[in-house]
VOPAGU-2260 file (C-alpha; in pm, 1 decimal, decimal comma):
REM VOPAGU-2260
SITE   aa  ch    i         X         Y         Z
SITE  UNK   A    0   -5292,5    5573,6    4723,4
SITE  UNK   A    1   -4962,0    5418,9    4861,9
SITE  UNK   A    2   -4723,8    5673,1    5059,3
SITE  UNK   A    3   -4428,4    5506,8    4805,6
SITE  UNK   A    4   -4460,5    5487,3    4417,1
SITE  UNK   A    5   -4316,5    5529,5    4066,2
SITE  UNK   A    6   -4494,2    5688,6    3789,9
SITE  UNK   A    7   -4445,1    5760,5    3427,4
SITE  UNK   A    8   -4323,4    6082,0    3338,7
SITE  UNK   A    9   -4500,9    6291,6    3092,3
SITE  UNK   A   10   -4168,8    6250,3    2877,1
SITE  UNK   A   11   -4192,4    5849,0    2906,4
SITE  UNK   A   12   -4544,1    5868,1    2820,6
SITE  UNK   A   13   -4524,7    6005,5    2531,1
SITE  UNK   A   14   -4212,7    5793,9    2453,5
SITE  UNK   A   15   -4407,2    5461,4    2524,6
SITE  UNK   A   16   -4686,7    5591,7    2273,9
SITE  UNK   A   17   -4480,8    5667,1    2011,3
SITE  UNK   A   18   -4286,2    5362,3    2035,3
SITE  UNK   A   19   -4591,7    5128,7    2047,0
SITE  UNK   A   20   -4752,4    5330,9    1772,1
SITE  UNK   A   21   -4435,7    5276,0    1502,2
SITE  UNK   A   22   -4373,2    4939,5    1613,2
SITE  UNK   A   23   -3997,9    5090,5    1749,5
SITE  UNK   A   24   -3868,8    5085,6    2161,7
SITE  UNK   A   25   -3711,0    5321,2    2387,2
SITE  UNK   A   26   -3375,6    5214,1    2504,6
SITE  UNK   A   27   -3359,9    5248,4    2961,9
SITE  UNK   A   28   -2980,0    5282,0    3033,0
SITE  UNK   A   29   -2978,2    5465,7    3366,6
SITE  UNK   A   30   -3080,9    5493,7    3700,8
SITE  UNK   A   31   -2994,2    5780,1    3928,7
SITE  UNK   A   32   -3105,7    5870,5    4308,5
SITE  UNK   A   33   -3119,0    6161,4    4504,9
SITE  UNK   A   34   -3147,9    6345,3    4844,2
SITE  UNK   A   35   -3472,1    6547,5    4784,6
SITE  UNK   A   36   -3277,5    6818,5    4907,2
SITE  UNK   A   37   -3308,9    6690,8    5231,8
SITE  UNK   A   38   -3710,8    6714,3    5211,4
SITE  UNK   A   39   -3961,7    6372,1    5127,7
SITE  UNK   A   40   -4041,4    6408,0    4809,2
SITE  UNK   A   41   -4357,3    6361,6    4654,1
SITE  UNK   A   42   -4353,6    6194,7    4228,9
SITE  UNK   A   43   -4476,9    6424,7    3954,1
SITE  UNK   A   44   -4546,3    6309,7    3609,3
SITE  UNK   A   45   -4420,4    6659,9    3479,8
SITE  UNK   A   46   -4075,3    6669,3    3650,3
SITE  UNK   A   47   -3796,7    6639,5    3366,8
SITE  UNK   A   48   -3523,3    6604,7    3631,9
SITE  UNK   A   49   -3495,6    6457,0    4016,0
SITE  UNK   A   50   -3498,1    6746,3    4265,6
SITE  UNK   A   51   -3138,8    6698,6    4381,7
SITE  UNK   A   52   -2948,5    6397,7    4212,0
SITE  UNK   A   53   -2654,0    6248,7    4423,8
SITE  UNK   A   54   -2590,1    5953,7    4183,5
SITE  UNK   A   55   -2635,9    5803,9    3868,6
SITE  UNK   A   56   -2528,6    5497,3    3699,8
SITE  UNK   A   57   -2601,6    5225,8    3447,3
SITE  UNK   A   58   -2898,7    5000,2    3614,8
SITE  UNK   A   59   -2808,0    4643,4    3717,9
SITE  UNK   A   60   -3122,0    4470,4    3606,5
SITE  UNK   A   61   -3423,6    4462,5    3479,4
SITE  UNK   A   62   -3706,8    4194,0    3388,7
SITE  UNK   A   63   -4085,2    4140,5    3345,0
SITE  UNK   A   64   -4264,4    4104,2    3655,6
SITE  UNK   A   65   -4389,3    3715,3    3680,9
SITE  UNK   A   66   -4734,2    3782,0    3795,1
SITE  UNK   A   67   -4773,9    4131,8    3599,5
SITE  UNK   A   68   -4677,1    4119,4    3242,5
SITE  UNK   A   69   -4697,5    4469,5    3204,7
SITE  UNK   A   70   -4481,4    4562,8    3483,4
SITE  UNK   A   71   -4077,2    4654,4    3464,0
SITE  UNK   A   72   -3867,6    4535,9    3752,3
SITE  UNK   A   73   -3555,1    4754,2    3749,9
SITE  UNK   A   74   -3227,8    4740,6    3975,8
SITE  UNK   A   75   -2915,2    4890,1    4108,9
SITE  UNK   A   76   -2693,7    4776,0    4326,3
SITE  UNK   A   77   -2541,0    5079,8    4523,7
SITE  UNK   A   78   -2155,1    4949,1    4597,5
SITE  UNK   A   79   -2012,7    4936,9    4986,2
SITE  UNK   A   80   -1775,8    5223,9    4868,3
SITE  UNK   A   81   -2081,9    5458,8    4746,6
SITE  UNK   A   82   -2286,3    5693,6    5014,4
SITE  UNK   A   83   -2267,0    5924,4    5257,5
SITE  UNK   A   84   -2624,0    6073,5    5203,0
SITE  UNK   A   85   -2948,0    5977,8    5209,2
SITE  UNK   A   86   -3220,8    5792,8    4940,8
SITE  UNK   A   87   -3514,0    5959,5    4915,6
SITE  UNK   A   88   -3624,0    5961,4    4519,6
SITE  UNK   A   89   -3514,7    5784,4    4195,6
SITE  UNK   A   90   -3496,9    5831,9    3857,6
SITE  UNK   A   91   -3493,6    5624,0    3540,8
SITE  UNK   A   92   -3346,8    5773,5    3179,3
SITE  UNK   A   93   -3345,2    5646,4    2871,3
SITE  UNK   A   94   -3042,0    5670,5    2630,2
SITE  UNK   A   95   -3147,0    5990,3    2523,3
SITE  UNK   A   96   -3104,3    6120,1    2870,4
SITE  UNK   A   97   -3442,1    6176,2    2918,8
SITE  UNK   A   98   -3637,6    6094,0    3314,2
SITE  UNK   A   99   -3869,0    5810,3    3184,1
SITE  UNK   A  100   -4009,1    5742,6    3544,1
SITE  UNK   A  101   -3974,0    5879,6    3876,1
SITE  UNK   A  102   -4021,2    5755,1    4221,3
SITE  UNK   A  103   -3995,9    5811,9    4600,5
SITE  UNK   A  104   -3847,6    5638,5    4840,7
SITE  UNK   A  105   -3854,3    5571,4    5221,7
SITE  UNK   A  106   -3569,2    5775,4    5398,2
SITE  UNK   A  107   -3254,5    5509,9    5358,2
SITE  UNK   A  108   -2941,2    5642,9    5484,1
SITE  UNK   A  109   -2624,7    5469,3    5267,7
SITE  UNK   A  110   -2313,5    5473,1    5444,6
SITE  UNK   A  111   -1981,0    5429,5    5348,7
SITE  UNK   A  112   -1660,9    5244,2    5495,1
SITE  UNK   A  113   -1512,5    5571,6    5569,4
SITE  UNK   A  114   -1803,4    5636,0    5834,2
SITE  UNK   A  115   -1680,1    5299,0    6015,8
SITE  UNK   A  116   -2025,9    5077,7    5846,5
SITE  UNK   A  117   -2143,0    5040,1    5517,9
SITE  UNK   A  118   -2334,5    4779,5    5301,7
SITE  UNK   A  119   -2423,3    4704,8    4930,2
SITE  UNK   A  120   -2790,5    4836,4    4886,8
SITE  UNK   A  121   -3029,9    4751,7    4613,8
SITE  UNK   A  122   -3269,5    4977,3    4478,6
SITE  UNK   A  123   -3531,8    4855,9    4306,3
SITE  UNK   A  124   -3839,3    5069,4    4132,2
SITE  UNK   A  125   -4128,2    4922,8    3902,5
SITE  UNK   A  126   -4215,1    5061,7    3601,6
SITE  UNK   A  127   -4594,4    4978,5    3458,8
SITE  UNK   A  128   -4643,3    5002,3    3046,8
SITE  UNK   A  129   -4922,9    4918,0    2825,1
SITE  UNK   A  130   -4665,8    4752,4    2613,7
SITE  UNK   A  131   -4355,7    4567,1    2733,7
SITE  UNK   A  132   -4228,6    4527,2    2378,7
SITE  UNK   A  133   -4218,0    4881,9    2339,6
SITE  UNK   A  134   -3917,7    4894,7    2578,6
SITE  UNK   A  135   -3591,2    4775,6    2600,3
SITE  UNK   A  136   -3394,4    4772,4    2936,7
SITE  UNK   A  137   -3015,4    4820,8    2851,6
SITE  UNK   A  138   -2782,5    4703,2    3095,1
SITE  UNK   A  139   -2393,3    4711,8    3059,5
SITE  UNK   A  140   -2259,1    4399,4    3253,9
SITE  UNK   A  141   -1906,7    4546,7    3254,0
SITE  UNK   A  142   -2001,3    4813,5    3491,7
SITE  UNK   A  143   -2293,3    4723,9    3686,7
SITE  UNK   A  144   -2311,6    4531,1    3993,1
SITE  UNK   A  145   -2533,8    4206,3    4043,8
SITE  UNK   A  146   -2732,7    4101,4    4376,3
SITE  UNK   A  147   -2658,3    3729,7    4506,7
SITE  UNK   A  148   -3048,8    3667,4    4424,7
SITE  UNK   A  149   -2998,5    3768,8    4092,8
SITE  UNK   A  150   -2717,3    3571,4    4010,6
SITE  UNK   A  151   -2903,8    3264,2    4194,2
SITE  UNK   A  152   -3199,3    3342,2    3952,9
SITE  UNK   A  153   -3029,1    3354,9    3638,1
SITE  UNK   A  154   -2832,1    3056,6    3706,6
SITE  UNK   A  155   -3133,0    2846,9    3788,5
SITE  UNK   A  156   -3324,8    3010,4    3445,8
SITE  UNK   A  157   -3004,6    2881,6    3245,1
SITE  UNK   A  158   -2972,1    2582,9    3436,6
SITE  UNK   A  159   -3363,8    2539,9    3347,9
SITE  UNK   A  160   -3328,5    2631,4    3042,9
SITE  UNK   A  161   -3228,8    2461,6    2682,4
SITE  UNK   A  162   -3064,7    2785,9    2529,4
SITE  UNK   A  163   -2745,7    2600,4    2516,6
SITE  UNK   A  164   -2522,8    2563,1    2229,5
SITE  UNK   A  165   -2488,8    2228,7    2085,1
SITE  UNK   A  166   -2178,9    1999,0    2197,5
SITE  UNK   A  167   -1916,5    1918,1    1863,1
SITE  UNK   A  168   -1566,4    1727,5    1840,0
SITE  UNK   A  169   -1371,5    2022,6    1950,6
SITE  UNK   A  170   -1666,6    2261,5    2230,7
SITE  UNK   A  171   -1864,5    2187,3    2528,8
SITE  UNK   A  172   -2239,2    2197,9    2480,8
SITE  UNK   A  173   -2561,9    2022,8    2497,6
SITE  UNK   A  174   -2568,4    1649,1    2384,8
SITE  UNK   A  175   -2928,5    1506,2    2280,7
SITE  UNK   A  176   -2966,9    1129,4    2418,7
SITE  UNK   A  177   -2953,3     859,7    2186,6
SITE  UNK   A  178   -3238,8     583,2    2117,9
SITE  UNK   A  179   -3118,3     186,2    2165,6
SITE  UNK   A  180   -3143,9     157,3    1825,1
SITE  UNK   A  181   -2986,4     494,1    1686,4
SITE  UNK   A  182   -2705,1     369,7    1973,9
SITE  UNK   A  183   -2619,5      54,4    1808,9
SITE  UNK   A  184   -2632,8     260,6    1475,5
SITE  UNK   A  185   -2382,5     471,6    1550,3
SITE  UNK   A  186   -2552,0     779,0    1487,4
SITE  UNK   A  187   -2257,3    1064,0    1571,4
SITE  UNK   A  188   -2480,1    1354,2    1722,0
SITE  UNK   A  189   -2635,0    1218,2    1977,7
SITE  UNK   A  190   -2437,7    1026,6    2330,0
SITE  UNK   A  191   -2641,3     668,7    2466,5
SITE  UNK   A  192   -2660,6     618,7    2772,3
SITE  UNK   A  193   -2621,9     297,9    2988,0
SITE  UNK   A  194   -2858,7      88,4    2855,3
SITE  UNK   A  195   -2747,5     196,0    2489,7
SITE  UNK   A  196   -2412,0     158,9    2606,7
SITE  UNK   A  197   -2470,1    -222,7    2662,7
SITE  UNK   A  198   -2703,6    -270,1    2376,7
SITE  UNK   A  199   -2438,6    -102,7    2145,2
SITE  UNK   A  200   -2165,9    -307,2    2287,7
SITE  UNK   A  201   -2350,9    -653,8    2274,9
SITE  UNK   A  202   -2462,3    -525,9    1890,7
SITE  UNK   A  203   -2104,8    -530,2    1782,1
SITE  UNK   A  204   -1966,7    -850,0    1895,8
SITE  UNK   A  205   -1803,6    -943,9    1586,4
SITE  UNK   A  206   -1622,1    -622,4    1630,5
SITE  UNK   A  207   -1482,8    -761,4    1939,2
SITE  UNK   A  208   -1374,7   -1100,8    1735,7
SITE  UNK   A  209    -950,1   -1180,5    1828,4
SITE  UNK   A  210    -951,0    -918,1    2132,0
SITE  UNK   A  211    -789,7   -1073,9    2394,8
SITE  UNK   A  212   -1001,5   -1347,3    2625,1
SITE  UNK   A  213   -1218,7   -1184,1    2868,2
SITE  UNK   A  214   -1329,0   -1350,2    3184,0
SITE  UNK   A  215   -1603,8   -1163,5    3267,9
SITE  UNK   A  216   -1734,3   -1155,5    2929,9
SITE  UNK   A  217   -2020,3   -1395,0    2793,8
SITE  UNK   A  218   -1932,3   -1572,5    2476,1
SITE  UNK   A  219   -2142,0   -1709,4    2200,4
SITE  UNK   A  220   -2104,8   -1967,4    2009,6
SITE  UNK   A  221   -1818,7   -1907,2    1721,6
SITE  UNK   A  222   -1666,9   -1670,6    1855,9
SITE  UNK   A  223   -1306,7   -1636,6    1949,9
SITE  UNK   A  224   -1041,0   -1479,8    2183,7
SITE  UNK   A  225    -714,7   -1459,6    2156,6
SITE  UNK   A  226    -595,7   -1680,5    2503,3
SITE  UNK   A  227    -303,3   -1561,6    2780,5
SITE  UNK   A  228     -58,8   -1790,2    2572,5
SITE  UNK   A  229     -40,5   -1614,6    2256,2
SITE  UNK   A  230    -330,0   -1853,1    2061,3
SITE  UNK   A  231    -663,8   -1797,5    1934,6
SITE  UNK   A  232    -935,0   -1991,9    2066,6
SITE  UNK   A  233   -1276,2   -2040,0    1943,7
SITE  UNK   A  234   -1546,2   -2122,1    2187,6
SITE  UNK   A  235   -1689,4   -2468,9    2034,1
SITE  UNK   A  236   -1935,1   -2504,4    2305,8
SITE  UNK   A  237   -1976,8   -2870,2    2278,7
SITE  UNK   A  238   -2083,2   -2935,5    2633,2
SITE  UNK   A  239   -2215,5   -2571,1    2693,0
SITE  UNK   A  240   -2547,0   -2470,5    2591,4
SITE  UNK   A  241   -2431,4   -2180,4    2352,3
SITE  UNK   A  242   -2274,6   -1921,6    2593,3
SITE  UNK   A  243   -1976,9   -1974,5    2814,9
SITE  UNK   A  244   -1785,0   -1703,6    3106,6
SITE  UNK   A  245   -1544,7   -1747,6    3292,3
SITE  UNK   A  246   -1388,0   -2078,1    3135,8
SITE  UNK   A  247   -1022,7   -2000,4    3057,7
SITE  UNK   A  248    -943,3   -2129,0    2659,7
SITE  UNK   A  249    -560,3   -2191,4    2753,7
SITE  UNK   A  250    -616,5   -2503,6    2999,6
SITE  UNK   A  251    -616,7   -2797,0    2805,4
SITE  UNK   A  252    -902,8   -2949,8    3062,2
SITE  UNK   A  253   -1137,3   -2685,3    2856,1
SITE  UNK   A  254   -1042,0   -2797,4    2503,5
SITE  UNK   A  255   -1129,9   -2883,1    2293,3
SITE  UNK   A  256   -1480,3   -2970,0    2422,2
SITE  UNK   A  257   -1535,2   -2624,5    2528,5
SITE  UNK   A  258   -1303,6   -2419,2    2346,3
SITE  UNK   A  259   -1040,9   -2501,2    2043,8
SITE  UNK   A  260    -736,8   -2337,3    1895,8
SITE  UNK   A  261    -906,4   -2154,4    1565,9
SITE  UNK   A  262    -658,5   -2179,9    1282,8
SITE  UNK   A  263    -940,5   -1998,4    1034,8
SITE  UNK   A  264    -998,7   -2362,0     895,4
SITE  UNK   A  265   -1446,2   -2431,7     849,3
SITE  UNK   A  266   -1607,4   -2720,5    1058,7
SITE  UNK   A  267   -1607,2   -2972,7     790,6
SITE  UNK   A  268   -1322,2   -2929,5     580,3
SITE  UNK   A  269   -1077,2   -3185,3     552,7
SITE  UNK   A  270    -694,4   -3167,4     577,5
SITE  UNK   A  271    -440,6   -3439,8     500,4
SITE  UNK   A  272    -185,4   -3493,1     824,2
SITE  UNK   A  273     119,0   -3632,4     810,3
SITE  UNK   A  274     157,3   -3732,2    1218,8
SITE  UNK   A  275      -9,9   -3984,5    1437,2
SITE  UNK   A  276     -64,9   -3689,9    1674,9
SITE  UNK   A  277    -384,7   -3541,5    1545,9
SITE  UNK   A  278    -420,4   -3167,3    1569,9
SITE  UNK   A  279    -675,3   -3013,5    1791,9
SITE  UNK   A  280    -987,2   -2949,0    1678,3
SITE  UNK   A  281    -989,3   -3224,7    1420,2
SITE  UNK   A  282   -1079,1   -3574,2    1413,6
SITE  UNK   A  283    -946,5   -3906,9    1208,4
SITE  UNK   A  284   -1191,7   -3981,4     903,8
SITE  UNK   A  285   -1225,4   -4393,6    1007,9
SITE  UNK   A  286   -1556,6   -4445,3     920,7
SITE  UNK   A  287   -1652,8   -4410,6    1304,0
SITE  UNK   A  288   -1995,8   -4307,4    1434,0
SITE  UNK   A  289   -2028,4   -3964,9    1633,9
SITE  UNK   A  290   -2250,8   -3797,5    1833,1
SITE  UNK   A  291   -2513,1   -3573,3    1608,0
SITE  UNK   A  292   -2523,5   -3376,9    1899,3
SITE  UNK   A  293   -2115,1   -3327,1    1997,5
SITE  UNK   A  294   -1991,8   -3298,1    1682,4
SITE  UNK   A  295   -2314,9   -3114,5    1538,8
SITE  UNK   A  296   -2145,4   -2875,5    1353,5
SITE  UNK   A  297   -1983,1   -3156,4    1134,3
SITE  UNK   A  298   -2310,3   -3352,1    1118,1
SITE  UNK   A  299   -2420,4   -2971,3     984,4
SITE  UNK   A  300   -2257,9   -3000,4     689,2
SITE  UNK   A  301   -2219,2   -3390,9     625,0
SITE  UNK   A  302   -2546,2   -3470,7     725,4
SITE  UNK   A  303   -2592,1   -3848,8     661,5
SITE  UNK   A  304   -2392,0   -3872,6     317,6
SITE  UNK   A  305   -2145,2   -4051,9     480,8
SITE  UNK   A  306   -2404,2   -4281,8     684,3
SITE  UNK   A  307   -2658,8   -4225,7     912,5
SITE  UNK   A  308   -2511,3   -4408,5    1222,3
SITE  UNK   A  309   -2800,5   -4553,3    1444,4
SITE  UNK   A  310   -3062,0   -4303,9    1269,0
SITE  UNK   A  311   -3148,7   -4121,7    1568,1
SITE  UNK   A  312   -2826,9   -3999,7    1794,1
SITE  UNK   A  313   -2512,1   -4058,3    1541,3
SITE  UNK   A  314   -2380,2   -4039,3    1220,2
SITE  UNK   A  315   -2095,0   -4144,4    1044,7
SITE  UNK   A  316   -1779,9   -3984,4     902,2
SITE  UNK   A  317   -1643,7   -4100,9     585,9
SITE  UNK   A  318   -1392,0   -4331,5     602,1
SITE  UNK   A  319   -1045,1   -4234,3     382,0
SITE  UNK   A  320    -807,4   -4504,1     503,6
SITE  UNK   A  321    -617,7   -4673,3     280,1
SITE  UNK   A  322    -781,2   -4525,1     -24,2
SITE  UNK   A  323    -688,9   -4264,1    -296,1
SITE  UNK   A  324    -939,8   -3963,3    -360,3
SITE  UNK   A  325   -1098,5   -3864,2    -722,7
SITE  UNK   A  326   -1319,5   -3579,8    -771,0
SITE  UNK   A  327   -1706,2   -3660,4    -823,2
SITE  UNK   A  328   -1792,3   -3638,2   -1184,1
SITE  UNK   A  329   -2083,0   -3481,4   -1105,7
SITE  UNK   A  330   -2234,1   -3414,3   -1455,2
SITE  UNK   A  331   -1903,6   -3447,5   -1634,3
SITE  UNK   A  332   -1966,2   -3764,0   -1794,8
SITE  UNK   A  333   -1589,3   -3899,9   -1714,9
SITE  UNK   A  334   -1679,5   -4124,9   -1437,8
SITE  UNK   A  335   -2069,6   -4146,9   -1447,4
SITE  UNK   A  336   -2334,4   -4298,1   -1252,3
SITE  UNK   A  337   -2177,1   -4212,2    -942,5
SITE  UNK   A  338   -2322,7   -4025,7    -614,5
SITE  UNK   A  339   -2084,4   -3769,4    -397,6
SITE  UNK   A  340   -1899,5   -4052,3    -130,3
SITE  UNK   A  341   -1986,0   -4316,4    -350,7
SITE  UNK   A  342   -1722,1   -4601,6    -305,3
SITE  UNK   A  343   -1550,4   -4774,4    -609,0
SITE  UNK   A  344   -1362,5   -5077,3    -658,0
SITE  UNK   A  345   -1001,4   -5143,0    -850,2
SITE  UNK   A  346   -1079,3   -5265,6   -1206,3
SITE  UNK   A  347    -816,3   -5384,4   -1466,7
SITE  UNK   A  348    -860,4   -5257,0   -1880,2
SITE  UNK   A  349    -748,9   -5365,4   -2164,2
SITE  UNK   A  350    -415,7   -5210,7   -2320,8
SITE  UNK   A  351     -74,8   -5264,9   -2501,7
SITE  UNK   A  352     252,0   -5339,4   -2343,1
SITE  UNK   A  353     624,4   -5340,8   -2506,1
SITE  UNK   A  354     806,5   -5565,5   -2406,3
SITE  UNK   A  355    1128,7   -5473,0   -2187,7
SITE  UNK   A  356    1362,9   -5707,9   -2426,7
SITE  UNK   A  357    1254,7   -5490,2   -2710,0
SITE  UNK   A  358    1138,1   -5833,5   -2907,5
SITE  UNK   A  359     799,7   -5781,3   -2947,9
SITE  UNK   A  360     461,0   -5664,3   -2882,1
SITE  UNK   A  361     165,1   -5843,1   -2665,0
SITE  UNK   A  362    -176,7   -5768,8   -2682,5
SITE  UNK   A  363    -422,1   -5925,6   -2475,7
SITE  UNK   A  364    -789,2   -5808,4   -2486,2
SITE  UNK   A  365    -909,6   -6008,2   -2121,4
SITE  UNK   A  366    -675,5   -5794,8   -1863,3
SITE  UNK   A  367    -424,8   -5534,4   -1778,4
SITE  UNK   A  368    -108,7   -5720,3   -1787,7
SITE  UNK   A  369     237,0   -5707,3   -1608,8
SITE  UNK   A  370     605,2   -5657,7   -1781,5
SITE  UNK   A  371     720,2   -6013,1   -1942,0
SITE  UNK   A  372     953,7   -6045,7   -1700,0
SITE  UNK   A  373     928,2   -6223,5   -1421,5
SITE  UNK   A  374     597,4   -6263,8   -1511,9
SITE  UNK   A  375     553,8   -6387,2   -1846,4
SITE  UNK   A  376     781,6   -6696,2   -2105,9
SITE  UNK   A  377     831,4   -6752,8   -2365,4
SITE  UNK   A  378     702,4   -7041,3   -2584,9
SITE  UNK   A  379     680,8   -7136,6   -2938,6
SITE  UNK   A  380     271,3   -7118,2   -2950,7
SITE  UNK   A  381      32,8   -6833,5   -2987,1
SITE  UNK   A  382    -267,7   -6715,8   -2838,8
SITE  UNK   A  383    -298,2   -6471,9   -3090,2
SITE  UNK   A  384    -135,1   -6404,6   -3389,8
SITE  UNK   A  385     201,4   -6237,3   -3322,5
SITE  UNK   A  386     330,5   -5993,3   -3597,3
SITE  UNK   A  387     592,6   -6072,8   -3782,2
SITE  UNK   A  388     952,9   -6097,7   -3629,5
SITE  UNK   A  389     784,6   -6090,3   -3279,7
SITE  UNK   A  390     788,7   -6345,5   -3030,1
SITE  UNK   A  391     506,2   -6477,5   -2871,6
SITE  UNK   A  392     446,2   -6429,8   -2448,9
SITE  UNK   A  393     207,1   -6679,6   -2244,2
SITE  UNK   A  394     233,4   -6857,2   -1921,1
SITE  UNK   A  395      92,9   -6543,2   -1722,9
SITE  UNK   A  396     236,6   -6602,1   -1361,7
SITE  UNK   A  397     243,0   -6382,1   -1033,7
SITE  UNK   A  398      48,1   -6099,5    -943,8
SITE  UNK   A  399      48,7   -5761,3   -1152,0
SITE  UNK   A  400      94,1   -5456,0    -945,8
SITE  UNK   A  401      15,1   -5155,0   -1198,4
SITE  UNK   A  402    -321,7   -5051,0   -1050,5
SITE  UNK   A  403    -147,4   -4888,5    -754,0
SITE  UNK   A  404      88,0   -4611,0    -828,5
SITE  UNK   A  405     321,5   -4450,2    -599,2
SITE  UNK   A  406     204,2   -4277,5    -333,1
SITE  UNK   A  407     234,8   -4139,6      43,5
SITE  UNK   A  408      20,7   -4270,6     354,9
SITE  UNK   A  409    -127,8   -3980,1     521,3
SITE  UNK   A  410    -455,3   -3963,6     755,3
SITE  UNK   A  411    -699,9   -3759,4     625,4
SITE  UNK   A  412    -904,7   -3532,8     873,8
SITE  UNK   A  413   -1226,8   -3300,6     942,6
SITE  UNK   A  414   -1284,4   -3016,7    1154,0
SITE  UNK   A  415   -1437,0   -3057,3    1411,3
């Protein structure tokens, strides 16, 4: 048997049973030590009380032994300013004041600063149960004293550990890491990292649409920036293969193959201008053939209505000079027979003019005729028979204008 031990007392014995037994626990509080009386002291299971106690004080700590689950580790941590005798036994009460175990220990002298030396001491006594659950070790952290390998212990079990409280808007806490996908989601409990940073970031670029140009930033094609000079570009990519960086939208040598001021107008639509200066980003509607590939987005929506170029490479735009615009009947049954871009001719119909002089009337079923004057006379024949008190109009000379009303040159254009 060792020279050094603990044992149960007969008192924390029966304790133990009782609490195992009723499915309850007895409460350890205390720790105390003592002199022996000056004498080595030898444990018995009967003693109720140490033989002479010289301290006692809430214990420290107290855990399960790692490599014995039934054993009780217990501590305290005798302070520089405590001593002046020596450590020969210890005791260990429960709340009840009752000795629960008692123990011997080598002769330790504890000093104190008033003897010129004195250290923090540790005494530590293990307590073996047939049931841990059975007892609860009750320590007070507002008077008890920790050892540095203690505190290094628990810190590395917390650090270790995930009994943490969960991170909000307004406390610290633990944060759970977020998926790619729940990062680009959004989801507003859990934090991405780096990689969902980026993923989340390239997922929202039409967020990013109008934020000021970026030169380290890879655009797509469509998008737009809002340039140095006050103007919003939007990368065309015409001679880029659908990304662009580094390519600065306010120098005019970019534009507007590369980039184009965006005025929020669709590639295709066309405008009427009133300048001989065309607007960037558009282009004159002459009839011309383009590139399929440069101006694809155009070709994108026109496709060949307008012609099909050289059938492989171009195509052409329509051509609005010189001529006024109708809408396509399409269905209506106003101007039928007619495809979308289909061109038509001037015609002249029939109809019934009054005379300026307010002598007559002249009907003539072959044409569209002009006023009488200066291009009509008068003569005493008919080619028709002229009511009464009218005078009769021939001699048709000149050329009548009324097919053409008034109107405004102007170039029409598309986006580009």
């Amino acid at each position: 048997m060792p020279q050094f031990y603990t044992l149960l007392t007969d008192t924390g014995q029966a304790k133990i049973a009782n609490a195992v037994a009723l499915g309850t626990q007895i409460e350890i509080t205390q720790m105390a030590v003592g002199d022996g009386g000056g004498n080595p002291v030898t444990p018995d299971s009967s003693a109720t009380a140490l033989v002479n106690e010289v301290r006692r004080a809430p214990i420290n700590a107290v855990q399960t032994d790692d490599d014995n689950p039934t054993w009780i580790v217990i501590e305290q941590v005798l302070p520089p300013d405590v001593g002046g005798w020596t450590i020969r036994e210890v005791g260990v009460f429960d709340a009840a004041g009752d000795l629960i175990a008692i123990g011997n220990l080598p002769e330790t002298y504890k000093p104190v600063l008033a003897e010129g030396s004195s250290r923090t001491q540790t005494i530590r006594v293990v307590m073996e149960v047939s049931d841990t659950a059975a007892v609860t070790l009750k320590v007070d952290p507002s008077v008890v004293l920790a050892t540095r390998e203690y505190v290094d212990q628990q810190r590395l079990d917390h650090e270790q550990s995930r009994n943490h409280p969960a991170a909000t808007t307004t406390a610290l806490g633990f944060v759970e890491k977020a998926t790619i996908a729940e990062a680009k989601a959004g989801a507003d409990d859990k934090f991405p990292d780096a990689a969902g940073v980026k993923a989340a970031i390239a997922n929202s670029r039409a967020d990013d649409q109008f934020a000021n140009y970026d030169a380290s930033r890879t655009y797509t094609t469509g998008e737009i920036a809002r340039g140095s000079d006050g103007t919003f570009y939007e990368f065309y990519d015409r001679d880029q293969a659908g990304t662009v960086q580094g390519v600065d939208p306010t120098k005019s040598a970019n534009r507007p193959h590369i980039w184009m001021e965006w005025h929020g107008v669709r590639p295709g639509s066309v405008i009427e201008w009133r300048s001989t200066t065309l607007p960037e980003g558009y282009i004159e509607n002459d009839g011309a053939a383009i590139s399929r590939n440069h101006y694809r987005r155009i070709f994108s929506a026109f496709g060949t209505t307008h012609g099909s170029g050289n059938g492989t490479t171009t195509f052409n735009l329509p051509d609005d000079r010189g001529e006024f615009k109708r809408g396509w009947d399409h269905g209506r049954g106003v101007d039928t027979s007619r495809n979308l871009a289909a061109h038509q001719t001037d015609a002249l119909g029939s109809h019934r003019h009054t005379l300026p002089t307010g002598q007559g009337e002249l009907s003539e079923s072959s044409g569209i005729w002009g006023v009488a004057d200066p291009y009509w006379q008068q003569t005493t024949s008919f080619n028709t028979s002229p009511d009464v008190g009218e005078t009769a109009w021939t001699g048709y000379t000149g050329s009548p204008q009324e097919t053409r009303p008034r109107n405004n040159a102007v170039v029409y254009l598309t986006k580009i």
